[in-house]
SELUM-59552 format. One line per field, with one value per residue: residue in one letter; x, y, z of N, C-alpha, C in turn. Coordinates in steps of 0.05 Angstrom, whole numbers, m for minus. Each point is the difference from the previous one (the first is absolute). Example, Ala and Ser with C-alpha at 12.3 -4.5 7.8 and 13.67 -1.06 7.14 Angstrom:
<recs>
sepa <- c(a, s)
n.x <- c(264, m7)
n.y <- c(m114, 21)
n.z <- c(156, m14)
ca.x <- c(m18, 16)
ca.y <- c(24, 24)
ca.z <- c(0, 1)
c.x <- c(18, m15)
c.y <- c(24, 22)
c.z <- c(0, 14)
</recs>
This chain:
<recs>
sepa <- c(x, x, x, x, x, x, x, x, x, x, x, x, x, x, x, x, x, x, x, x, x, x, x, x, x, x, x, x, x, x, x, x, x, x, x, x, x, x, x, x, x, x, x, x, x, x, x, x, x, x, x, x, x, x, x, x, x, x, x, x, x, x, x, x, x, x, x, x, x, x, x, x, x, x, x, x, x, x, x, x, x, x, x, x, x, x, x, x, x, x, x, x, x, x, x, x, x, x, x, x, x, x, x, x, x, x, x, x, x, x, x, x, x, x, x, x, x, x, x, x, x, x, x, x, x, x, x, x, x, x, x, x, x, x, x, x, x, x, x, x, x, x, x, x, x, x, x, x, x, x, x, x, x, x, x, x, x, x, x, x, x, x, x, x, x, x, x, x, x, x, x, x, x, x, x, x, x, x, x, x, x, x, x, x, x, x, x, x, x, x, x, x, x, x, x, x, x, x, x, x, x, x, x, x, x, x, x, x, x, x, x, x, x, x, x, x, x, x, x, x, x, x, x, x, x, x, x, x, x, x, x, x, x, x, x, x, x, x, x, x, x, x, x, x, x, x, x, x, x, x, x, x, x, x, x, x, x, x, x, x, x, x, x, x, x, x)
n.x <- c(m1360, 11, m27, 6, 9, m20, m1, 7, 7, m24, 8, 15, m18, m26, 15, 10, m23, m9, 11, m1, m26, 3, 9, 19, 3, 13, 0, m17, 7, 12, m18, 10, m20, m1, 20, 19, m3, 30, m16, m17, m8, m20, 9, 5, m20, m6, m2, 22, 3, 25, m5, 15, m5, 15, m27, m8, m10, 11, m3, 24, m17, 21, 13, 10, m18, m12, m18, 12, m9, 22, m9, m3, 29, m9, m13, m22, m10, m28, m15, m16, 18, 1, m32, m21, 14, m5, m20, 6, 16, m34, m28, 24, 0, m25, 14, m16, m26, 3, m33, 14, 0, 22, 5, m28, 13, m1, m5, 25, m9, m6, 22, m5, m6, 7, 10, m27, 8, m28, 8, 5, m24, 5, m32, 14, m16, m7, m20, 22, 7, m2, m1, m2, 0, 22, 5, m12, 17, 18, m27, 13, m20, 21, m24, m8, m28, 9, m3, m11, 5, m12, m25, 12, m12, 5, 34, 4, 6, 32, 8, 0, m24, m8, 15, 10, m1, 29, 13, 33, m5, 22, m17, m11, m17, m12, m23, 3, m30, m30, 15, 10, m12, m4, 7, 7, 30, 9, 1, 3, 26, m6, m8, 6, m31, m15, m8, m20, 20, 11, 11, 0, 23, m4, 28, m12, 31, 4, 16, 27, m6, m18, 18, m3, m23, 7, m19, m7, m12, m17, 2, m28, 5, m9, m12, 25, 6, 20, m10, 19, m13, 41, m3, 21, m13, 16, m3, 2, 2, m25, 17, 3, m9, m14, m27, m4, m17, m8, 1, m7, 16, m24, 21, 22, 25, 10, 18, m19, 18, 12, m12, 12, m28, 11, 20, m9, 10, m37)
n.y <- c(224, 4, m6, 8, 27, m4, m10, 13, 6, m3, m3, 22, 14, m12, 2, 23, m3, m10, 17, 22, m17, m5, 23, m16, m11, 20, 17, m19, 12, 9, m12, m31, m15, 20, 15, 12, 29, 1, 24, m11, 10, m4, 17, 18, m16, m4, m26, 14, m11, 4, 29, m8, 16, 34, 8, 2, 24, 18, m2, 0, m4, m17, 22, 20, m4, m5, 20, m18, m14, m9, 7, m34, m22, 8, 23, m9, 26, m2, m4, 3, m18, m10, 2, m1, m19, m16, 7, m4, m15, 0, m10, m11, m11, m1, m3, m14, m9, m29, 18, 23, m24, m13, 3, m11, m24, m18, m18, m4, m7, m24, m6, 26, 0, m30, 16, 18, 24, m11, 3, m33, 13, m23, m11, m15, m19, m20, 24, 14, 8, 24, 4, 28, m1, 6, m16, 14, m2, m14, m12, m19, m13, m18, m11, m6, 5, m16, 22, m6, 1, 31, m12, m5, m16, m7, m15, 21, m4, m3, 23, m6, m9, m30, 7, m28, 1, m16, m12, m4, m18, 12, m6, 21, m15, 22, m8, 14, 2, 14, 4, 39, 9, 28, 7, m27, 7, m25, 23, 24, m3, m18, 8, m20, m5, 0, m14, m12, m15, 11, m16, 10, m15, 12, m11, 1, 8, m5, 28, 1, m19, m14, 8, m34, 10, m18, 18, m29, 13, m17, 10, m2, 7, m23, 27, 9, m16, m10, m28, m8, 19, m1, 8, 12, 2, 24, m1, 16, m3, 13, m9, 10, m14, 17, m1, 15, 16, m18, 18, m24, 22, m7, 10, m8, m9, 31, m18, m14, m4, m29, 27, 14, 0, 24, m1, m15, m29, 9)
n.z <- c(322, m24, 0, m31, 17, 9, m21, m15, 12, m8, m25, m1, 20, m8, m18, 9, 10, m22, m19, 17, 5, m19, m3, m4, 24, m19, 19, m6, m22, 26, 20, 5, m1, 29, m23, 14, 0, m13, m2, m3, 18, m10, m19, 6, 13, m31, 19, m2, m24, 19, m18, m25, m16, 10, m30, 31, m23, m16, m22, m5, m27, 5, 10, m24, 28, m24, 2, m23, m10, m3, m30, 2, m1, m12, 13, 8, m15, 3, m16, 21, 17, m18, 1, 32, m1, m29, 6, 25, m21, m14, 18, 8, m27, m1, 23, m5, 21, 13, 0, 0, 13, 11, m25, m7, 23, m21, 27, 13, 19, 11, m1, m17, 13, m1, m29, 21, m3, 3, 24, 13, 10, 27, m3, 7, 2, 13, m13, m5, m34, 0, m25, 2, m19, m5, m25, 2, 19, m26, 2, 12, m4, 6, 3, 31, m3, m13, 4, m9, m28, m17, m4, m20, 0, 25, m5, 12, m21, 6, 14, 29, m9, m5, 16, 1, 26, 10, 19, m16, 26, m15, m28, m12, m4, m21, m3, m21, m12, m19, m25, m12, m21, 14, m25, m6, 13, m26, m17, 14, 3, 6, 16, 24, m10, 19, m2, m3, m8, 3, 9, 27, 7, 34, m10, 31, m8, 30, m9, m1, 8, m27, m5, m9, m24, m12, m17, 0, m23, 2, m26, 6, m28, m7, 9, 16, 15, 5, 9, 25, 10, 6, 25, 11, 21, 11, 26, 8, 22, 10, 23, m18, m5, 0, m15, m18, 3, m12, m16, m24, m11, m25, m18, 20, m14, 1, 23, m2, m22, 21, 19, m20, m4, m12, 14, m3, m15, 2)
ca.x <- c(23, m6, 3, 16, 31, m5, m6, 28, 10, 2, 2, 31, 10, m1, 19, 24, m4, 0, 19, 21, 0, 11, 33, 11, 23, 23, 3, 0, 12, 23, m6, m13, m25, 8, 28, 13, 19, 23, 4, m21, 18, m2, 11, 24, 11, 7, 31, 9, 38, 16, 12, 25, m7, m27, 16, m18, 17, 4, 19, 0, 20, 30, 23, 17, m21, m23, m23, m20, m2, 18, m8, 30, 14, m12, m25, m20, m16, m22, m12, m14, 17, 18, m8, 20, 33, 7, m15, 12, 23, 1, m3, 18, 14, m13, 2, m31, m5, m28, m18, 6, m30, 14, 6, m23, m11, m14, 10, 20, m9, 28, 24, 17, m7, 15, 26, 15, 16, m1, m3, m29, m5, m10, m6, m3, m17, m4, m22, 7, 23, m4, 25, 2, 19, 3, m12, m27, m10, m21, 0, 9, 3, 3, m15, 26, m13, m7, m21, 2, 8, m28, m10, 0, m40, m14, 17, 2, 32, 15, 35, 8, m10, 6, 19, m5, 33, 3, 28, 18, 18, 4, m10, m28, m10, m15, m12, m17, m12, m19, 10, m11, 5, 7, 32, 18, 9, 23, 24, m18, 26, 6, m38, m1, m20, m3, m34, m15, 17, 28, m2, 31, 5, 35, 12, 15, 18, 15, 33, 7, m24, m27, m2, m2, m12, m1, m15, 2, m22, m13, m26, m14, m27, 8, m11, 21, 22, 11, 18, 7, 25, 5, 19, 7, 5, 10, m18, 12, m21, 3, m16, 0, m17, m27, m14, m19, m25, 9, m22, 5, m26, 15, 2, 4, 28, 4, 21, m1, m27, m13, m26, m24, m13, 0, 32, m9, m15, m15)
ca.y <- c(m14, m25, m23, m14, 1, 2, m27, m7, 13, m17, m29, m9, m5, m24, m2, 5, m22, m19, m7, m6, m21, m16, m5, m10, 6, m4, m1, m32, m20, 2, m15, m28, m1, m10, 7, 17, 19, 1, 25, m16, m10, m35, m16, 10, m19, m31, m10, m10, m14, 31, 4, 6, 24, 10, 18, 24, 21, 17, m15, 8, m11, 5, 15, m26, m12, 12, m2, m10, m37, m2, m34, m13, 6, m20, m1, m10, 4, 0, 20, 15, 10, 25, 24, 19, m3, 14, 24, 11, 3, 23, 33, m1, 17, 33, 20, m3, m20, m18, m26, 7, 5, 9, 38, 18, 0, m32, m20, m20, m34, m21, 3, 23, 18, m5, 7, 20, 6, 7, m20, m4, m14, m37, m3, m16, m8, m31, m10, 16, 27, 21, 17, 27, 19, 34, 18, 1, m16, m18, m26, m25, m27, m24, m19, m23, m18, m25, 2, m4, 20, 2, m13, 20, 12, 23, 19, 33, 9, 22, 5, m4, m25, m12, m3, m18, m13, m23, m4, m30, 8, 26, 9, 20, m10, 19, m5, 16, 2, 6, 24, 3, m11, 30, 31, m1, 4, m10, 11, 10, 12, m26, m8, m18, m1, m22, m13, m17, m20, 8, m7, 9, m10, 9, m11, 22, m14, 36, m6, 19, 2, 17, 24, 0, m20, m10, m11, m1, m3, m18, 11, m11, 10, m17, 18, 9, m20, m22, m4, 22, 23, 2, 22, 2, 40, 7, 25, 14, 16, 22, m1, 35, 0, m3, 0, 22, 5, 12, m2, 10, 19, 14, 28, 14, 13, 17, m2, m32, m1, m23, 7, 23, m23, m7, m8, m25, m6, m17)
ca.z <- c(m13, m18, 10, m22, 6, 43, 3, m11, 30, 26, m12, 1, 28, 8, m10, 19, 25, m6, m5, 21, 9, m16, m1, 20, 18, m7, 27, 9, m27, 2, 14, 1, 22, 28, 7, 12, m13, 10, 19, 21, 33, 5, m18, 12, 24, m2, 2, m24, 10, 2, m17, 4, m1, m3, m20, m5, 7, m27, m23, m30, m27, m8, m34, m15, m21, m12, 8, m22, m8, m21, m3, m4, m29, m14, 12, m29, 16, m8, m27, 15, 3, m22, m11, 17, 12, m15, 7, 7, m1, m24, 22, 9, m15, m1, 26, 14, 12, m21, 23, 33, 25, 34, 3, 3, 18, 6, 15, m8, 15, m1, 7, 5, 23, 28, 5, m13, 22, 37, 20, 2, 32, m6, 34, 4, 17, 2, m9, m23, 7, m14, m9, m9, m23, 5, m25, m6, 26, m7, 27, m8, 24, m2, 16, 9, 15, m11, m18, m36, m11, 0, m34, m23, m12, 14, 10, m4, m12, 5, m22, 13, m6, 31, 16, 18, 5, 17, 10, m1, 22, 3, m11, m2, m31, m4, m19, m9, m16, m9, m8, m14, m20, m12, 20, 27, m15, 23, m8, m1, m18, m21, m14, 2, 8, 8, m7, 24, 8, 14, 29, 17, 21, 13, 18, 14, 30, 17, 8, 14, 32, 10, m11, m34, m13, m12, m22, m33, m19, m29, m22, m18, m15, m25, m25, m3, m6, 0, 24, 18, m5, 24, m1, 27, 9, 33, 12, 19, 24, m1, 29, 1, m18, 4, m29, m1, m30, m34, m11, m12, m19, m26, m3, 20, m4, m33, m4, 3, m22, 0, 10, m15, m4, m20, m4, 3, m22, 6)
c.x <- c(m12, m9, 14, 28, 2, m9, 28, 21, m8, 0, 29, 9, m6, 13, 33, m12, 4, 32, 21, m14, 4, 30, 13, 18, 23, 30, 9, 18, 29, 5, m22, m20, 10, 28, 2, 18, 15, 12, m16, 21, m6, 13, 39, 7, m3, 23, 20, 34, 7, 11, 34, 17, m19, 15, m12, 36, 5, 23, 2, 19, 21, 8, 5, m19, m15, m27, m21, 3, 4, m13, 31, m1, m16, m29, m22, m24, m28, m3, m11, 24, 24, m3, 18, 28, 4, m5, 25, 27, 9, 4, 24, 29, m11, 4, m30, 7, m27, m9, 14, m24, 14, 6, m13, m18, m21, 17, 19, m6, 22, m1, 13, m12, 17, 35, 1, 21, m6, m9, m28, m4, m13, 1, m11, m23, m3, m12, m4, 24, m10, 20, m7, 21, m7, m10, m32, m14, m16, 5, m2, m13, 4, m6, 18, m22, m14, m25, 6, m2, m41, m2, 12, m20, m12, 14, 0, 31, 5, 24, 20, m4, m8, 17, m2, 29, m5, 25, m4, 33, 15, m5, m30, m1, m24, m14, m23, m8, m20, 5, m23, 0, 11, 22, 16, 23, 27, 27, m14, 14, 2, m35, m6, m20, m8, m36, m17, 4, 25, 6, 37, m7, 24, 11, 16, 15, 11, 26, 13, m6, m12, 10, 1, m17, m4, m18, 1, m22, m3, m22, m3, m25, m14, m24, 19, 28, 3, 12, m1, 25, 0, 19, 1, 9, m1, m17, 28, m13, 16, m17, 9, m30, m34, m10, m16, m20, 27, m24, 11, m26, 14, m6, 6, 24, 0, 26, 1, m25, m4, m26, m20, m10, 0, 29, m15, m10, m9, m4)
c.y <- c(m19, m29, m34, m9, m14, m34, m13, m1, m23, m33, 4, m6, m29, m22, m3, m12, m28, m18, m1, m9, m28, m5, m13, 14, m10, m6, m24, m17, m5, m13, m15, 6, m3, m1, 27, 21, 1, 9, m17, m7, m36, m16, 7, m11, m24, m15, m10, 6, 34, m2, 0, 28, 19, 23, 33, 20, 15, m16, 22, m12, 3, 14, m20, m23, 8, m6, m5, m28, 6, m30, m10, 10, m22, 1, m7, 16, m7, 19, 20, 22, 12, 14, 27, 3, 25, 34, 11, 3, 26, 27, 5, 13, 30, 13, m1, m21, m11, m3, 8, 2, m6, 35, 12, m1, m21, m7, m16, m22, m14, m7, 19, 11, m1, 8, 33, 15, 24, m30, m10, m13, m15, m2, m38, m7, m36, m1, 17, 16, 22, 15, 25, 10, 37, 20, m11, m25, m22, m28, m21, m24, m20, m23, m21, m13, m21, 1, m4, 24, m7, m14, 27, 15, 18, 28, 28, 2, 30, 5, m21, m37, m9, m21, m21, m13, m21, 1, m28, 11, 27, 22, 4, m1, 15, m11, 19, 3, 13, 27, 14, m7, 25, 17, m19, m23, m20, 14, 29, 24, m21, 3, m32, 0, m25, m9, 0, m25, 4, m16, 0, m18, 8, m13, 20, m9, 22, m16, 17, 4, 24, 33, 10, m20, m15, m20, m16, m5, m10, 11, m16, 8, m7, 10, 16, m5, m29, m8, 15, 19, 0, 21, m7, 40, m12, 21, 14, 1, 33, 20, 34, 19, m2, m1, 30, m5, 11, m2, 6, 16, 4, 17, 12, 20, 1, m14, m31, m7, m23, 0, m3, m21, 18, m14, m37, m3, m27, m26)
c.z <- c(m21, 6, m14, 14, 31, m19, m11, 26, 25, m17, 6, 26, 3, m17, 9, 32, m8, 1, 25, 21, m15, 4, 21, 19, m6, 27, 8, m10, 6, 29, 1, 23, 19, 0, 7, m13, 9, 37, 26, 25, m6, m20, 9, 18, m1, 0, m27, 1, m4, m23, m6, 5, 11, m13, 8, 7, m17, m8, m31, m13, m1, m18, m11, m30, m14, 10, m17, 4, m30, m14, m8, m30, m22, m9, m28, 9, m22, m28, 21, 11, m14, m12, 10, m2, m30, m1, 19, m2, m30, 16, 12, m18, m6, 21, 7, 24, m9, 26, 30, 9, 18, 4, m3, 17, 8, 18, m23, 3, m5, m20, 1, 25, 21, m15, m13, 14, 23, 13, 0, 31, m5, 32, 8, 12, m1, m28, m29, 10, m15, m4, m11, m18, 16, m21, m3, 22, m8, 25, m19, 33, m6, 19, 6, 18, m14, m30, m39, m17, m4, m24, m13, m15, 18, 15, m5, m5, 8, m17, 22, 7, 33, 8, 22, 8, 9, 6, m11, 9, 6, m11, m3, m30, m1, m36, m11, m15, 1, 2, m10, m36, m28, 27, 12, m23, 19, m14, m18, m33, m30, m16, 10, 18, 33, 1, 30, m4, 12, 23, 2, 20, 4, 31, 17, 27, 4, 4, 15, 27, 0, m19, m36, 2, m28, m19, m23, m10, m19, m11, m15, m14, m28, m21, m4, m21, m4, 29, 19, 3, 35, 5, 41, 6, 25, 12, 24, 30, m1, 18, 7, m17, 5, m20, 8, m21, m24, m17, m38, m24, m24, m4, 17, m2, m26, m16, 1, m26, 2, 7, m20, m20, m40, m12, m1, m21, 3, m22)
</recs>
């Protein structure tokens, strides 16, 4: 064997050793020294005030409503942001779509995730709730064991962000942030982009005893927009209802050109 190439070869291996012993434990960055994962029996049995609510069960988006976040009347959005908006309202008179990445199969993340129209399962626990979307089984956890949102600098951004609750009295106050900063989209028809600033906070009260739920959302994204944009949606229980694997694929239907990744104007 070349011995030029058997030296080159073994500089890169000690190279790629080097380096991923260098690299950090990313792993860590999402629990404090000597704290506890959600799921932990010892943290699940820590003493703490009874919840008002418990939201575990299948829920779906109310008819009726739209399953977009409508921005208000008035809306101011960013130079960054109107780029897009404008973009998609040309592509829109052309019988094109602008930037379908929910239809091509990027994660929705929140805020759209939690109103499409299949159900979503939500399993309570003291110490989080996890929520399952049916379309593309995307997971959502929202932390209820005391813990802080991550430094931003070191955070691993998602389409789905992180998710931290608290109860004020009957209500389930849900704060979220460290988004991602590409594909994700708070109006996905309008071209209304959302950043890695984005932060949602959602106010959640059960009615109906227990068989409606009731959301209201505050957006906030100020590489975005202007201000906060609010909006209030309803959930249904829908205790007939299990979640299955959905899986979404482009290019999948001859007859759904939202699929087909050349009907998109990038």
């Amino acid at each position: 064997m070349n011995k030029l190439w058997m030296g080159r070869a073994g500089m890169a291996a000690f190279v790629v050793l080097a380096m991923a012993i260098a690299a950090p434990d990313l792993s860590a960055q999402f629990q404090p020294p000597g704290s506890l994962g959600a799921l932990a029996p010892d943290n699940i049995k820590k003493p703490r005030p009874k919840a008002p609510f418990d939201i575990t069960g299948a829920w779906l988006h109310a008819g009726g409503e739209s399953e977009r976040f409508d921005p208000p009347a008035g809306f101011k959005l960013t130079p960054e942001a109107q780029k897009h908006y404008d973009a998609a309202q040309l592509a829109t008179k052309e019988g094109k779509l602008y930037r379908n990445d929910i239809g091509l199969c990027w994660p929705a993340g929140v805020p759209i995730m939690m109103t499409r129209v299949w159900p979503i399962s939500m399993i309570q626990l003291p110490t989080a709730i996890y929520m399952i979307q049916e379309l593309m089984n995307s997971l959502r956890v929202i932390y209820l064991d005391g813990r802080g949102h991550t430094d931003p600098e070191i955070a691993v951004r998602s389409f789905n962000g992180e998710s931290i609750g608290k109860w004020e009295g009957d209500t389930l106050v849900i704060d979220t942030t460290n988004f991602v900063d590409e594909h994700h989209w708070i109006h996905d028809r309008l071209g209304i982009p959302a950043s890695d600033a984005l932060h949602v906070v959602e106010r959640i009260r059960m009615q109906n005893e227990g068989k409606r739920l009731e959301i209201e959302y505050t957006l906030t994204d100020p590489k975005m927009w202007a201000g906060d944009w609010k909006t209030v949606k309803h959930w249904n229980r829908a205790d007939d209802r299990d979640i299955s694997e959905v899986e979404c694929l482009p290019d999948l239907n001859e007859h759904m050109p939202t699929v087909h990744s050349s009907d998109n104007v990038r």
